[in-house]
HTML snippet that shows the backbone in 3Dmol.js (N, CA, C, O; Angstrom):
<script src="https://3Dmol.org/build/3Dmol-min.js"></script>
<div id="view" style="width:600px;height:400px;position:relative"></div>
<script>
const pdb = `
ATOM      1  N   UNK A   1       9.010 -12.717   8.175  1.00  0.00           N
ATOM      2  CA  UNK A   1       9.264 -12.223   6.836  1.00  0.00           C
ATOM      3  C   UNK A   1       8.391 -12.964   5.811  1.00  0.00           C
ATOM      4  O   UNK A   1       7.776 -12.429   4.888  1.00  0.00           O
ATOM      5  N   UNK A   2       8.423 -14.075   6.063  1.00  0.00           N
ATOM      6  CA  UNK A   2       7.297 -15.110   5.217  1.00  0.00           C
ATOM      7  C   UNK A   2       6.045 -14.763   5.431  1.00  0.00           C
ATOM      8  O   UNK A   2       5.300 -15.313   4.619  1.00  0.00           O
ATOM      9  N   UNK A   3       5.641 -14.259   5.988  1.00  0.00           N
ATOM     10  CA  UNK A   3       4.175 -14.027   6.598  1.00  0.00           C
ATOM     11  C   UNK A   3       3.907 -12.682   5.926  1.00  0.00           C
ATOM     12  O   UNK A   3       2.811 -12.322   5.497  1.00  0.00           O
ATOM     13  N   UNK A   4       5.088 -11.955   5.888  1.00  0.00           N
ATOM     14  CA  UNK A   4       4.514 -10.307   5.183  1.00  0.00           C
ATOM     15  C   UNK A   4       4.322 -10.816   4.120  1.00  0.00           C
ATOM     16  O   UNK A   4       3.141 -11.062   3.878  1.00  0.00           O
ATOM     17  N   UNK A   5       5.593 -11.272   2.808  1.00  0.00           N
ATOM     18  CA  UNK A   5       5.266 -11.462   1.940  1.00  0.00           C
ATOM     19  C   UNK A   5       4.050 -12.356   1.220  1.00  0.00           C
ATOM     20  O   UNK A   5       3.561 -12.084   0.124  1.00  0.00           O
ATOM     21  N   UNK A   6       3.615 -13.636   2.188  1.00  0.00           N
ATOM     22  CA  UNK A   6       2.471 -13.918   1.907  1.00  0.00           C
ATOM     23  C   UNK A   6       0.978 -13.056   2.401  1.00  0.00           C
ATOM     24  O   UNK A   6      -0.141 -13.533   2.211  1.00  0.00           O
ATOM     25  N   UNK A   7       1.138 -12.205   2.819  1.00  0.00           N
ATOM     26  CA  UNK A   7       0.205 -11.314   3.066  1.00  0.00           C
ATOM     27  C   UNK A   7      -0.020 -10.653   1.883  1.00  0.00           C
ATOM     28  O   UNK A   7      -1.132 -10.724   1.361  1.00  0.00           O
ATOM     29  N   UNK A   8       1.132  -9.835   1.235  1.00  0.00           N
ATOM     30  CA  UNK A   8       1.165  -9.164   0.345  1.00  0.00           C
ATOM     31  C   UNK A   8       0.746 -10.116  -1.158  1.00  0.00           C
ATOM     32  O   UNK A   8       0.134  -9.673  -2.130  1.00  0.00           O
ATOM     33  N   UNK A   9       1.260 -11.453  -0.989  1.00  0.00           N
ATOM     34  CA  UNK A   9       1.106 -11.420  -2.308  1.00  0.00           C
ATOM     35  C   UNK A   9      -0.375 -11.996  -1.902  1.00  0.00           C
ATOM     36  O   UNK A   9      -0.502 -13.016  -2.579  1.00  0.00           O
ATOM     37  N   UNK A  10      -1.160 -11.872  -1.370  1.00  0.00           N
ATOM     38  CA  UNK A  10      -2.500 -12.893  -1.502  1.00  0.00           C
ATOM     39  C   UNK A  10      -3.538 -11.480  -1.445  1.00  0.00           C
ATOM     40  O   UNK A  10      -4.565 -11.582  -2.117  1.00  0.00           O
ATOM     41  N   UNK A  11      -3.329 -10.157  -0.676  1.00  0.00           N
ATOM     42  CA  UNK A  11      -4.142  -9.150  -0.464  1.00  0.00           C
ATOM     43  C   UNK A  11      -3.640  -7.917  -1.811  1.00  0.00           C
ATOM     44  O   UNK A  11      -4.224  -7.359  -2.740  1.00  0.00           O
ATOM     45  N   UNK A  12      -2.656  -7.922  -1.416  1.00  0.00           N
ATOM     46  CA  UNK A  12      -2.250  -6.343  -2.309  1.00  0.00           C
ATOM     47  C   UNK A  12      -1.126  -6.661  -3.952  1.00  0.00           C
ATOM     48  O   UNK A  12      -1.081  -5.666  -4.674  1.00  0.00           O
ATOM     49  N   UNK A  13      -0.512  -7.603  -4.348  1.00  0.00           N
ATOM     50  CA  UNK A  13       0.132  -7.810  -5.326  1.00  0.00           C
ATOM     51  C   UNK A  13      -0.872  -7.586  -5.811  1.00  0.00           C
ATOM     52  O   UNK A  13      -1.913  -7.845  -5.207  1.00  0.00           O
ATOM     53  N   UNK A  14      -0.873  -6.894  -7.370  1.00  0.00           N
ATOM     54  CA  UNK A  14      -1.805  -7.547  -8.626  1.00  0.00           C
ATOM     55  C   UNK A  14      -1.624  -8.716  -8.896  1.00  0.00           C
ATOM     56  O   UNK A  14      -0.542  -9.061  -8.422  1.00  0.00           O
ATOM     57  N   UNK A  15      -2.378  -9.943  -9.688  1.00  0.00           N
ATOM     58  CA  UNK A  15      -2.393 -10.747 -10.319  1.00  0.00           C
ATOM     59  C   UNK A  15      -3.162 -10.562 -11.391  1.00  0.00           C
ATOM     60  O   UNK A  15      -4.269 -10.037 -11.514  1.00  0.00           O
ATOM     61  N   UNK A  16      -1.986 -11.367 -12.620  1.00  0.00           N
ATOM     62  CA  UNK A  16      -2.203 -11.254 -13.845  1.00  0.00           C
ATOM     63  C   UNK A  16      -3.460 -12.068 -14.407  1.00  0.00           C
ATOM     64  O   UNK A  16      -4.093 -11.611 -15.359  1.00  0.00           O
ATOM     65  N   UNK A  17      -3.758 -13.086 -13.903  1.00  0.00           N
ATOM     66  CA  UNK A  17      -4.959 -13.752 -13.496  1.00  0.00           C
ATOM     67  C   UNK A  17      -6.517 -13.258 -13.417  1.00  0.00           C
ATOM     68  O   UNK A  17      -7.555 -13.627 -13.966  1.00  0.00           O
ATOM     69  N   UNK A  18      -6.187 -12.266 -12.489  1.00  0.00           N
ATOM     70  CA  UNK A  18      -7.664 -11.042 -12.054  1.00  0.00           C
ATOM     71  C   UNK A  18      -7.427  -9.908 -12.759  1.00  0.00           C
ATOM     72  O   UNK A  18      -7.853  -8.787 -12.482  1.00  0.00           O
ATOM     73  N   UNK A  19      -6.448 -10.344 -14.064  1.00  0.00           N
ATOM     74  CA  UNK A  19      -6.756  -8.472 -14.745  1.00  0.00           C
ATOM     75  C   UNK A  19      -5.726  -7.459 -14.345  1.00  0.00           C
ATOM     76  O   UNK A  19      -5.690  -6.257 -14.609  1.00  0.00           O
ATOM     77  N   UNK A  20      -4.973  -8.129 -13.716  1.00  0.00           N
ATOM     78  CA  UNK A  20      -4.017  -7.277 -12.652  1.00  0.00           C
ATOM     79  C   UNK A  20      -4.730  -6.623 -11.550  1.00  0.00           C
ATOM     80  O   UNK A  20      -4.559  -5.479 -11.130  1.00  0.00           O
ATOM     81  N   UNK A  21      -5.366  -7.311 -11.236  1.00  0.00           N
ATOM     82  CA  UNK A  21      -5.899  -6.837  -9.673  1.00  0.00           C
ATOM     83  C   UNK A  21      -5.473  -7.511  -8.541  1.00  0.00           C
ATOM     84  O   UNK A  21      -5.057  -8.662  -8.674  1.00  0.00           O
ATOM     85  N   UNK A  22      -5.516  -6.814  -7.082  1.00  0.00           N
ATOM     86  CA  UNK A  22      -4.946  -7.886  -6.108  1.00  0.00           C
ATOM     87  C   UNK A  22      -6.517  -8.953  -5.752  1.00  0.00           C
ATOM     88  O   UNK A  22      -7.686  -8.651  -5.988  1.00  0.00           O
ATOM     89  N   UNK A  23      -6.140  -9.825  -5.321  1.00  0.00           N
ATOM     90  CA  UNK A  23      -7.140 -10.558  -4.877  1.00  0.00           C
ATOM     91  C   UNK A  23      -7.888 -10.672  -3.792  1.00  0.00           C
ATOM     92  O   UNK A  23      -8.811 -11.483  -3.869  1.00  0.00           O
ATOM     93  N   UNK A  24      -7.732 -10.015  -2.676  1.00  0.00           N
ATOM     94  CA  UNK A  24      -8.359  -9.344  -1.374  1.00  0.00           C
ATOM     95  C   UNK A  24      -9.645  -8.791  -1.883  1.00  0.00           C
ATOM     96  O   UNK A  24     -10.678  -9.436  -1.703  1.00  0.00           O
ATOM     97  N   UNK A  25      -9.667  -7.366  -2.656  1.00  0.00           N
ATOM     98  CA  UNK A  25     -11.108  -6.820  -2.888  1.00  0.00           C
ATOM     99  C   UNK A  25     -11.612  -7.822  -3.676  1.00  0.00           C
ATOM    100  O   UNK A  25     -12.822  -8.028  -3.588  1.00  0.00           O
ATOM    101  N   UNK A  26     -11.044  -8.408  -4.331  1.00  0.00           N
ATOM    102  CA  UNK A  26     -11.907  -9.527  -5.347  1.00  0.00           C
ATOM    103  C   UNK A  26     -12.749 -10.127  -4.409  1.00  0.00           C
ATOM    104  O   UNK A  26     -13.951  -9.867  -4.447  1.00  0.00           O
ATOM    105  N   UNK A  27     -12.381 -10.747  -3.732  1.00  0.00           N
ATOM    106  CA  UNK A  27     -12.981 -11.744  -2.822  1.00  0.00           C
ATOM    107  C   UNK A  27     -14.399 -11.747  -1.832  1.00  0.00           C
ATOM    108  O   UNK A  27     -15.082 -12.646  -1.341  1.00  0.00           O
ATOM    109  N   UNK A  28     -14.464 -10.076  -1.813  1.00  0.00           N
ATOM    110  CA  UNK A  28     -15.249  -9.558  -1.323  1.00  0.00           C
ATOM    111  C   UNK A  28     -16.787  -9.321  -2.465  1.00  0.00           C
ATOM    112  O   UNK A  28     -17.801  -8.644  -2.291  1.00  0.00           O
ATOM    113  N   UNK A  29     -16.312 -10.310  -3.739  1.00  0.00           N
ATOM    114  CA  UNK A  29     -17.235  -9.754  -4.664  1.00  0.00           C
ATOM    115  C   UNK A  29     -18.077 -11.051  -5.514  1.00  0.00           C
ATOM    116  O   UNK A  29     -18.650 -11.187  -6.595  1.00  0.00           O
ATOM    117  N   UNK A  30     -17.721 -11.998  -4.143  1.00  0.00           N
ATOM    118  CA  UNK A  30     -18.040 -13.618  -4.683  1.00  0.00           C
ATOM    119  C   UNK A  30     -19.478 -13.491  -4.700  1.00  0.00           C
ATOM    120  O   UNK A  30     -20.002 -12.655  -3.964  1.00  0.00           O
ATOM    121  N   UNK A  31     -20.317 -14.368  -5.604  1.00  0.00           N
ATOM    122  CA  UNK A  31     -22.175 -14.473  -5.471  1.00  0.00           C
ATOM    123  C   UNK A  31     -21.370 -15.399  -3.726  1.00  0.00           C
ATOM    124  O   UNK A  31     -20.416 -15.934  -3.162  1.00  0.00           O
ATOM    125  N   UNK A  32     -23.022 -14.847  -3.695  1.00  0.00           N
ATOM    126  CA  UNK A  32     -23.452 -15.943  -2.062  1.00  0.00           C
ATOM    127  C   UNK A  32     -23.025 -17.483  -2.420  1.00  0.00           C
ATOM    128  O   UNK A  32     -22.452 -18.160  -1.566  1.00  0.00           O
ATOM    129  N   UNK A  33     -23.318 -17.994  -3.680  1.00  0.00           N
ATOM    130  CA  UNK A  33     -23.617 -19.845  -3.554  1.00  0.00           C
ATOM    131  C   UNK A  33     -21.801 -20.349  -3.583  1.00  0.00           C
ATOM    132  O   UNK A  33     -21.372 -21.501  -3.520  1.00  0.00           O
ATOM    133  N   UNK A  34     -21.107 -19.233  -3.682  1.00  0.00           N
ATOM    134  CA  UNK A  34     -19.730 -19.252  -3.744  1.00  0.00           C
ATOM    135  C   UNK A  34     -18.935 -19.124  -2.113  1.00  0.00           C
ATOM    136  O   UNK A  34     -17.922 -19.681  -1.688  1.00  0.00           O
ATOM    137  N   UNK A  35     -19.791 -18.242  -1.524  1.00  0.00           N
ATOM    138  CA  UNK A  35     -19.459 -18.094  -0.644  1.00  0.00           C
ATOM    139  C   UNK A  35     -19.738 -19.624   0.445  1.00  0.00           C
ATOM    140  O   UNK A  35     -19.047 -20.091   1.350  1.00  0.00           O
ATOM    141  N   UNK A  36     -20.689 -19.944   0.015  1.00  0.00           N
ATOM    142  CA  UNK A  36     -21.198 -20.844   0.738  1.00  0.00           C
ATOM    143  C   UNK A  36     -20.566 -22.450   0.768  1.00  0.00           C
ATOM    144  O   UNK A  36     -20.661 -23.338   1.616  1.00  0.00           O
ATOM    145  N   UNK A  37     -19.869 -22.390  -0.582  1.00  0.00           N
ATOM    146  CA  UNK A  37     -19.217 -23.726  -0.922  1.00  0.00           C
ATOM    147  C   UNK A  37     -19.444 -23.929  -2.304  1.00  0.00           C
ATOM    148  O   UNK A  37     -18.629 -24.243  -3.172  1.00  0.00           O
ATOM    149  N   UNK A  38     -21.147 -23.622  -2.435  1.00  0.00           N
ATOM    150  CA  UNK A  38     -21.535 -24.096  -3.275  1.00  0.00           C
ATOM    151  C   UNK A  38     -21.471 -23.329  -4.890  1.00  0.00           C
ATOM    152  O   UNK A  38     -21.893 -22.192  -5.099  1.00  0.00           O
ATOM    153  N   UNK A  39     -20.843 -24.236  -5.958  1.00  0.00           N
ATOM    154  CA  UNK A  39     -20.696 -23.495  -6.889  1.00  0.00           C
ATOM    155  C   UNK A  39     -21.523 -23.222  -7.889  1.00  0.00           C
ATOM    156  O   UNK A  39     -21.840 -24.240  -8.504  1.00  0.00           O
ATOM    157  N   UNK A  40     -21.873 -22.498  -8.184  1.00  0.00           N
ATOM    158  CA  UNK A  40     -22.882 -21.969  -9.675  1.00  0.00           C
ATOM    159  C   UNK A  40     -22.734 -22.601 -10.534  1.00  0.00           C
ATOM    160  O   UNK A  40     -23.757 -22.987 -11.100  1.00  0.00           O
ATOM    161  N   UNK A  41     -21.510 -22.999 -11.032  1.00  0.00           N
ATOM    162  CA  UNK A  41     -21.171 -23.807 -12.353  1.00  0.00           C
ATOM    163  C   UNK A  41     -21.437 -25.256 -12.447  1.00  0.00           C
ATOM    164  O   UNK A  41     -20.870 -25.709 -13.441  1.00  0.00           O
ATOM    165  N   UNK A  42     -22.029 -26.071 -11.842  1.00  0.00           N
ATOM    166  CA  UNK A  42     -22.565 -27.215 -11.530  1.00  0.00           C
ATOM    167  C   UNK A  42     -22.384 -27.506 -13.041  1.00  0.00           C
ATOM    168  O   UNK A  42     -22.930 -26.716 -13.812  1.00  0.00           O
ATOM    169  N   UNK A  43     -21.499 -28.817 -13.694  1.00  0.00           N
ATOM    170  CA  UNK A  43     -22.266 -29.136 -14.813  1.00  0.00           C
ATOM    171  C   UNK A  43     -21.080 -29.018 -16.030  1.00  0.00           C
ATOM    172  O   UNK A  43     -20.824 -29.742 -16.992  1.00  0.00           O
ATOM    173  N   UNK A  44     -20.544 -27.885 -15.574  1.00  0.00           N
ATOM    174  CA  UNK A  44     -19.708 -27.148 -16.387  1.00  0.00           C
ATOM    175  C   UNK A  44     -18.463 -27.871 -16.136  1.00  0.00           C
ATOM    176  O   UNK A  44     -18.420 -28.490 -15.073  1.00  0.00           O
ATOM    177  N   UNK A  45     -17.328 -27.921 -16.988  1.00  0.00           N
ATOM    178  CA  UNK A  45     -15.953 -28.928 -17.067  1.00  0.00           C
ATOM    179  C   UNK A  45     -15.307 -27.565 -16.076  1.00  0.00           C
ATOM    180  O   UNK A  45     -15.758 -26.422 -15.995  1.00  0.00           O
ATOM    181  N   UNK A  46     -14.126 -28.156 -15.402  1.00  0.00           N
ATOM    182  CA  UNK A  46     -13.833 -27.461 -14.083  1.00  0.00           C
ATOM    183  C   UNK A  46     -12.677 -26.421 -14.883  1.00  0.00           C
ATOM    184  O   UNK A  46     -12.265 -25.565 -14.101  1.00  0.00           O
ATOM    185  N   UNK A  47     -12.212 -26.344 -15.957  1.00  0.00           N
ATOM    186  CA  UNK A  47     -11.634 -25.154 -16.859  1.00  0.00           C
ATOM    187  C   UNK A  47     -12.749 -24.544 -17.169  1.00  0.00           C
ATOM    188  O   UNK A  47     -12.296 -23.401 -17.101  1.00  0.00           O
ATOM    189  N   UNK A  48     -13.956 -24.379 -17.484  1.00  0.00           N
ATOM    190  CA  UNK A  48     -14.673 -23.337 -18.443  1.00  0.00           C
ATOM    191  C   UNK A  48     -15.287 -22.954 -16.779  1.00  0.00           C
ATOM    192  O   UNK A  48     -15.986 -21.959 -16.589  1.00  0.00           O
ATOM    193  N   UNK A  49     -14.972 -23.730 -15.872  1.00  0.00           N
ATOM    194  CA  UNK A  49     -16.164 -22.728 -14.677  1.00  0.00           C
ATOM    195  C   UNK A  49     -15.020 -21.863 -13.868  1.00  0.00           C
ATOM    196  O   UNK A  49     -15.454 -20.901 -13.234  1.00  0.00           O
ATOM    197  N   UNK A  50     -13.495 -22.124 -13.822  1.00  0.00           N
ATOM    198  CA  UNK A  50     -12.760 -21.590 -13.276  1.00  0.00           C
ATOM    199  C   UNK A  50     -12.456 -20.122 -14.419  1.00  0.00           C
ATOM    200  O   UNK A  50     -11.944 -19.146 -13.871  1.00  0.00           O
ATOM    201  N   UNK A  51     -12.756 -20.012 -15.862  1.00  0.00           N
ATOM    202  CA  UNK A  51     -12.566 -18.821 -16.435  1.00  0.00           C
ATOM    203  C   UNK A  51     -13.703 -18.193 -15.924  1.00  0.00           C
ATOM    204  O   UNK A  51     -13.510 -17.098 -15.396  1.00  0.00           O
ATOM    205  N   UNK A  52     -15.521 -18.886 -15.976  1.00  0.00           N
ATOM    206  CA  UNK A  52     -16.083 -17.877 -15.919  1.00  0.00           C
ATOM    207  C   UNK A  52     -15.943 -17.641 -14.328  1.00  0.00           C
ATOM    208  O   UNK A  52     -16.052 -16.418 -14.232  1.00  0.00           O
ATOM    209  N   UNK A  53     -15.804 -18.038 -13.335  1.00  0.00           N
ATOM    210  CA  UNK A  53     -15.718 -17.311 -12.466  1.00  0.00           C
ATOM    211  C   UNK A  53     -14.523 -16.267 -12.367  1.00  0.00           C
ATOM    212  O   UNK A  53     -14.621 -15.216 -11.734  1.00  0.00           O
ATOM    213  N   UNK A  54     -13.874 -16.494 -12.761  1.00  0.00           N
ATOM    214  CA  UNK A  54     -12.544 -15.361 -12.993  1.00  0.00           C
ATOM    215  C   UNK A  54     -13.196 -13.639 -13.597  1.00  0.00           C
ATOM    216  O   UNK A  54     -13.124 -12.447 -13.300  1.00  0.00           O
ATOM    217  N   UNK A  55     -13.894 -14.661 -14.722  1.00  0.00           N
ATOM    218  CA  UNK A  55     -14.451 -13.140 -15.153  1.00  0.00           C
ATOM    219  C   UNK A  55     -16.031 -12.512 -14.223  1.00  0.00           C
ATOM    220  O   UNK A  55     -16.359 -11.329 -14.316  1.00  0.00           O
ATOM    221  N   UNK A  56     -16.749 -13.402 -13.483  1.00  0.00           N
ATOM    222  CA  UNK A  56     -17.235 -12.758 -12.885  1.00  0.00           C
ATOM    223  C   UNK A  56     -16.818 -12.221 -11.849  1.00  0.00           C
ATOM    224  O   UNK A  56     -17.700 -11.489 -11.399  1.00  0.00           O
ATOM    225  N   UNK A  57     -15.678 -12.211 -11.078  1.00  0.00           N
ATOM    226  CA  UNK A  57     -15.460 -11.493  -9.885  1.00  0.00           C
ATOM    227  C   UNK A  57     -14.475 -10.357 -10.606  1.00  0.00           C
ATOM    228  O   UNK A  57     -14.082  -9.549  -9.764  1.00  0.00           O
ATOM    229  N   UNK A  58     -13.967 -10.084 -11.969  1.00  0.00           N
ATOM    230  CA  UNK A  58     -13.318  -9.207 -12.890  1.00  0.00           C
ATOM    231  C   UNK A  58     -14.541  -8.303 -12.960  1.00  0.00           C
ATOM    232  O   UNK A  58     -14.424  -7.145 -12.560  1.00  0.00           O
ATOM    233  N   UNK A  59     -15.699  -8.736 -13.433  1.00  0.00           N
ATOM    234  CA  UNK A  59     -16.975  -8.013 -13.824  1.00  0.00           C
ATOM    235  C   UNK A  59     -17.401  -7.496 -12.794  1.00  0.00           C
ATOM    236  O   UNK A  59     -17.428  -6.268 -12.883  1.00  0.00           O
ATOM    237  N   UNK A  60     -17.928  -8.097 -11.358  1.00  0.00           N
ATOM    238  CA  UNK A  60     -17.782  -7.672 -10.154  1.00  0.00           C
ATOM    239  C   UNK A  60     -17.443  -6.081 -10.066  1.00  0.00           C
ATOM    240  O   UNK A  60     -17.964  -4.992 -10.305  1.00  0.00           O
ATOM    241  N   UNK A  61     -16.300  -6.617  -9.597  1.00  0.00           N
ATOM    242  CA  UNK A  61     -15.307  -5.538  -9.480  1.00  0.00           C
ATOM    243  C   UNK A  61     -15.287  -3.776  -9.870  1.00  0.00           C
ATOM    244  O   UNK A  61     -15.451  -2.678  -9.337  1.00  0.00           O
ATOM    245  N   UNK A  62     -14.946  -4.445 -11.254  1.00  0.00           N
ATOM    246  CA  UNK A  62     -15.465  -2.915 -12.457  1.00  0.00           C
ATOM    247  C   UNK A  62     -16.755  -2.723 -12.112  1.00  0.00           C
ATOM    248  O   UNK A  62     -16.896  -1.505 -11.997  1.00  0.00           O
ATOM    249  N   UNK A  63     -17.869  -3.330 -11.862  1.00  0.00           N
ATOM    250  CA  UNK A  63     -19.125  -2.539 -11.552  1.00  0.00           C
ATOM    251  C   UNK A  63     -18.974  -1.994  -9.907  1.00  0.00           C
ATOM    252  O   UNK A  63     -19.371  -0.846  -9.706  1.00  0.00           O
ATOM    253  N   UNK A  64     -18.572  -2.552  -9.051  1.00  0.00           N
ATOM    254  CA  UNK A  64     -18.161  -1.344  -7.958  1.00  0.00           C
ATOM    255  C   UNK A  64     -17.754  -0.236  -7.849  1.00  0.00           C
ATOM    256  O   UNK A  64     -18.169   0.783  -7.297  1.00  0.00           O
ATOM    257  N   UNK A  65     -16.264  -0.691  -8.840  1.00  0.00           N
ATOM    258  CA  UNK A  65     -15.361   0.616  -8.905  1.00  0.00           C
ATOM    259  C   UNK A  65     -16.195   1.771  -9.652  1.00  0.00           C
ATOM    260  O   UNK A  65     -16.140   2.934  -9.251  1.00  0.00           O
ATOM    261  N   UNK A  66     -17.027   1.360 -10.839  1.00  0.00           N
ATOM    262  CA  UNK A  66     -18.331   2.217 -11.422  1.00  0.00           C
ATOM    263  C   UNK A  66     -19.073   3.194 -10.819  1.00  0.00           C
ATOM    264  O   UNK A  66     -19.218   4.394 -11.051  1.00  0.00           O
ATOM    265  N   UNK A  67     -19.710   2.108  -9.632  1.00  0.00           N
ATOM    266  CA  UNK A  67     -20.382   2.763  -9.231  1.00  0.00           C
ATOM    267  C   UNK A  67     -19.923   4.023  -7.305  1.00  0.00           C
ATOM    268  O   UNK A  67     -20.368   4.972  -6.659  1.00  0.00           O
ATOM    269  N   UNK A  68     -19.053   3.249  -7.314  1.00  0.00           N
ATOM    270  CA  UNK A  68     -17.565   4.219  -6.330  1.00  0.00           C
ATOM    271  C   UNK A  68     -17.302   5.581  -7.562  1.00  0.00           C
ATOM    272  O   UNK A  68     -17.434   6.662  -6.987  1.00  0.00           O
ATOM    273  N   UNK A  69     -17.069   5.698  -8.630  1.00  0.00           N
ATOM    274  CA  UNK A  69     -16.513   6.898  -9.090  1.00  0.00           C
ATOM    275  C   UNK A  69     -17.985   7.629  -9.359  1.00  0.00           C
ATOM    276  O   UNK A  69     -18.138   8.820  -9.086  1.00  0.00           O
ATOM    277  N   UNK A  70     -18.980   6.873  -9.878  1.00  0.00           N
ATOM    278  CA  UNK A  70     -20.205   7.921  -9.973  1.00  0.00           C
ATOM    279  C   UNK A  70     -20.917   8.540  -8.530  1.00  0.00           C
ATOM    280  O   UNK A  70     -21.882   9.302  -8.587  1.00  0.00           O
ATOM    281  N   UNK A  71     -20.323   8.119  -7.283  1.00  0.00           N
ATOM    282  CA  UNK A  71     -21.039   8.528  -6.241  1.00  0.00           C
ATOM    283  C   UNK A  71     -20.319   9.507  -5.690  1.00  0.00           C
ATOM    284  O   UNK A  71     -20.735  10.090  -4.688  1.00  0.00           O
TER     285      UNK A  71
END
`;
const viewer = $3Dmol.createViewer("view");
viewer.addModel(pdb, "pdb");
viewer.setStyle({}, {cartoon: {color: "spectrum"}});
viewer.zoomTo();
viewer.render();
</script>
């Protein structure tokens, strides 16, 4: 039972966080240097690199879904 619900809330819940999106497709929408470990924000205080990455995998996203409804 623990296992569904952590399934659910990590793949399919929205979070208010991502815009109300679930976080599964998000994830699929990381740059490479993210994927890798390595973070882009080098430099940056670890609040201003955790918003902008928030909003880039938000930005991500909407440009998929974009380009999913124009095809």
């Amino acid at each position: 039972m623990l296992a569904n619900w952590r399934e659910d809330y990590n793949t399919v819940r929205p979070h208010s966080q991502l815009d109300d999106m679930p976080p599964r497709p998000l994830s699929f929408h990381q740059p490479q240097a993210m994927k890798n470990g390595n973070s882009p924000f080098e430099g940056i205080q670890k609040g201003g690199a955790r918003q902008a990455q928030r909003m880039l995998l938000i930005i991500a996203s909407r440009v998929d879904l974009a380009r999913k409804a124009a095809a």
